[in-house]
N, C-alpha and C positions, 0 to 999 in steps of 0.2 A: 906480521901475520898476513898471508893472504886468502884470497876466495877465492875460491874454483868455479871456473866458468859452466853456465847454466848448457844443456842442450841445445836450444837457443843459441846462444851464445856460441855453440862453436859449429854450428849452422853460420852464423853470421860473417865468419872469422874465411870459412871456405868459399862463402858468395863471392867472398874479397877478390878471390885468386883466380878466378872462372873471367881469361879473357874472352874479350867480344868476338863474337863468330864460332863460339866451341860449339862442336857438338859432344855433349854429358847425360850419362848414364848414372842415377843417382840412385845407391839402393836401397833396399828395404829399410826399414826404423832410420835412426837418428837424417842419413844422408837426404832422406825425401824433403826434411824442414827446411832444406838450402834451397827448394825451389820460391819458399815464402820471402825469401830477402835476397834473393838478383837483383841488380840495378835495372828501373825501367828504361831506364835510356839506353842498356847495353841489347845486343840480338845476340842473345845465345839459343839451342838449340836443343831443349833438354829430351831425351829418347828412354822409354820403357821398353822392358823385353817385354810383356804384353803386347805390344804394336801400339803406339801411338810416342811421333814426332814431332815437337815446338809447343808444348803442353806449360800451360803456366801455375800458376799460384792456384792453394786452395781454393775453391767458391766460398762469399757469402753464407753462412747460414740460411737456408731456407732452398740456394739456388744450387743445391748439387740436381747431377744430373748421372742418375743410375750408370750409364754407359760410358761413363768418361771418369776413370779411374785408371789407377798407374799397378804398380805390377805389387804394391803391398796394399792393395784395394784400397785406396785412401781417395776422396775425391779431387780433383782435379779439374783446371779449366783449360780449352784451348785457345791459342793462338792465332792470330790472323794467318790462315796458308799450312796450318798444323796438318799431320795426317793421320790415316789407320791404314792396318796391313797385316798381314798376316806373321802369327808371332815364330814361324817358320822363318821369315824374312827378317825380322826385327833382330832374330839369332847370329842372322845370314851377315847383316851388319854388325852384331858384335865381335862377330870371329873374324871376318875380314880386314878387321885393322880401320873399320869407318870413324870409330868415336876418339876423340880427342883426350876424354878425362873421364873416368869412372870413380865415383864416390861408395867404396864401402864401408862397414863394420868391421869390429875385430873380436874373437876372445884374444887371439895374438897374434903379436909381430915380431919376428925373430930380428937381429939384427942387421940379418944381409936383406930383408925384406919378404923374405919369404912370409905368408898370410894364413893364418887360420880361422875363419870364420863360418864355417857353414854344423860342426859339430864337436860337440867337447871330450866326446871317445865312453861318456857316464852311461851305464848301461838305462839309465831314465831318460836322455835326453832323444830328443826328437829331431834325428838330421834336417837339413832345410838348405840344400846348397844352391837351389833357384837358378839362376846365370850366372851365380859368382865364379865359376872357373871361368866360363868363357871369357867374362869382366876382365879377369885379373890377369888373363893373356892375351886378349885382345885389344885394348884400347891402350892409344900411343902412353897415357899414363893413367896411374890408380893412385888415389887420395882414401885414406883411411882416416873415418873416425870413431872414437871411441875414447870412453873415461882411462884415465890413466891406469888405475887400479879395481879390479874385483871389488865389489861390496865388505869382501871382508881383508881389503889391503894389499890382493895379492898382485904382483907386476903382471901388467897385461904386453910390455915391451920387451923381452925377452933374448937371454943367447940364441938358446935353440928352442923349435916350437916344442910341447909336448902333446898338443892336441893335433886330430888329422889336420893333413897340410891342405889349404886352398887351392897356390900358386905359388912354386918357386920365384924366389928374387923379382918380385912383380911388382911391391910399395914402393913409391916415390916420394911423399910423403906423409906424416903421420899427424891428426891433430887433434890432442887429447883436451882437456878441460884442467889440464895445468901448461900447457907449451905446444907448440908445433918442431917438429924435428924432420931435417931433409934424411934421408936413407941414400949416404952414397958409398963410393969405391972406398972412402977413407975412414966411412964410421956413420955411428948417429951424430946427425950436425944438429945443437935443438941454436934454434933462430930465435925462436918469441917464447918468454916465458909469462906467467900472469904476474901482473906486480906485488910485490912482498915475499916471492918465491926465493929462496938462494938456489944456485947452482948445486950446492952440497944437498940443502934437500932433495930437489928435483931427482937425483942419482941415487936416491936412498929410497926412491920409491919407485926405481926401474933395476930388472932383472939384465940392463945390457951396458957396457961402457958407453957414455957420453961425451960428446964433444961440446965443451959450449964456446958454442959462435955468433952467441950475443957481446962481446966484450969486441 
């Protein structure tokens, strides 16, 4: 039997991989939790399209500070040397190739990497594609996360997308709340699965061929 990792949880799993000196763009919902657990001793550089540069962890209870929030209006604290800027410019750096690592969402990830996360195509649903194109082609890499499966079971890893696409071939990797998987030239690579998981399930709960390169 295993258990699937909390929000949390794979907030903590991504802090892991965020080498010292990145500059990261961490987006809306589940990616913003990863700013709560960076290592203090590491200098990483985390940047909002909103405009603001070297932004830390949530505040305290009590000590938020109206003006200092990230780009899914969640409070925020800064850093010693942090900046603001015009969110003109904050763009300016996503599209020019400045940011190191972008953390998004998914409804899905096809298997060459290709990204869907800004709309589900449902005539109810409410687009919301924020920075996410620029994100997903602009920074040297993009980390996705997101639950393995829809609420009601359905593979969020996918051959082909069926929802509007984000970004062609733009995942590097994927880290759901059963596994992390590399997305390369050869396949899905998954690396870390949660313990109790088999290889045989993990595949029966993804819509793409897998490669497992845990063994």
């Amino acid at each position: 039997m295993y258990q699937k990792l909390s929000r949390d949880d794979i907030a903590k799993r991504v802090a892991k991989d965020i080498p010292e000196g990145a500059y990261v763009n961490l987006g809306i919902g589940l990616p913003t939790k990863i700013a709560n657990f960076l290592p203090k001793d590491k200098e990483i550089f985390l940047h909002s399209e909103n405009g603001l540069l070297a932004f830390g962890e949530a505040p305290a209870k009590g000590e938020e500070d109206d003006e200092l929030i990230n780009a899914g209006k969640e409070y925020v604290t800064m850093l010693t040397g942090g900046a603001f800027f015009h969110h003109g410019d904050s763009f300016a750096m996503m599209r020019g190739g400045h940011l190191d690592i972008c953390v998004l969402g998914a409804f899905q990830v096809a298997q060459n990497g290709d990204l869907a996360n800004w709309h589900t195509g449902a005539k109810d649903a409410v687009p919301a594609v924020g920075g996410a194109m620029d994100l997903a082609v602009g920074a040297k890499k993009v980390f996705v996360t997101t639950e393995h499966t829809t609420k009601t079971g359905t593979p969020k890893i996918v051959k082909e997308l069926s929802y509007p696409v984000t970004g062609k071939a733009c995942v590097d990797r994927i880290y759901t709340d059963l596994c992390v998987i590399d997305v390369t030239a050869d396949g899905l690579k998954v690396i870390e699965m949660v313990d109790g998981l088999s290889f045989d399930e993990l595949q029966s709960l993804t819509g793409a061929v897998l490669i497992d390169s845990t063994v």
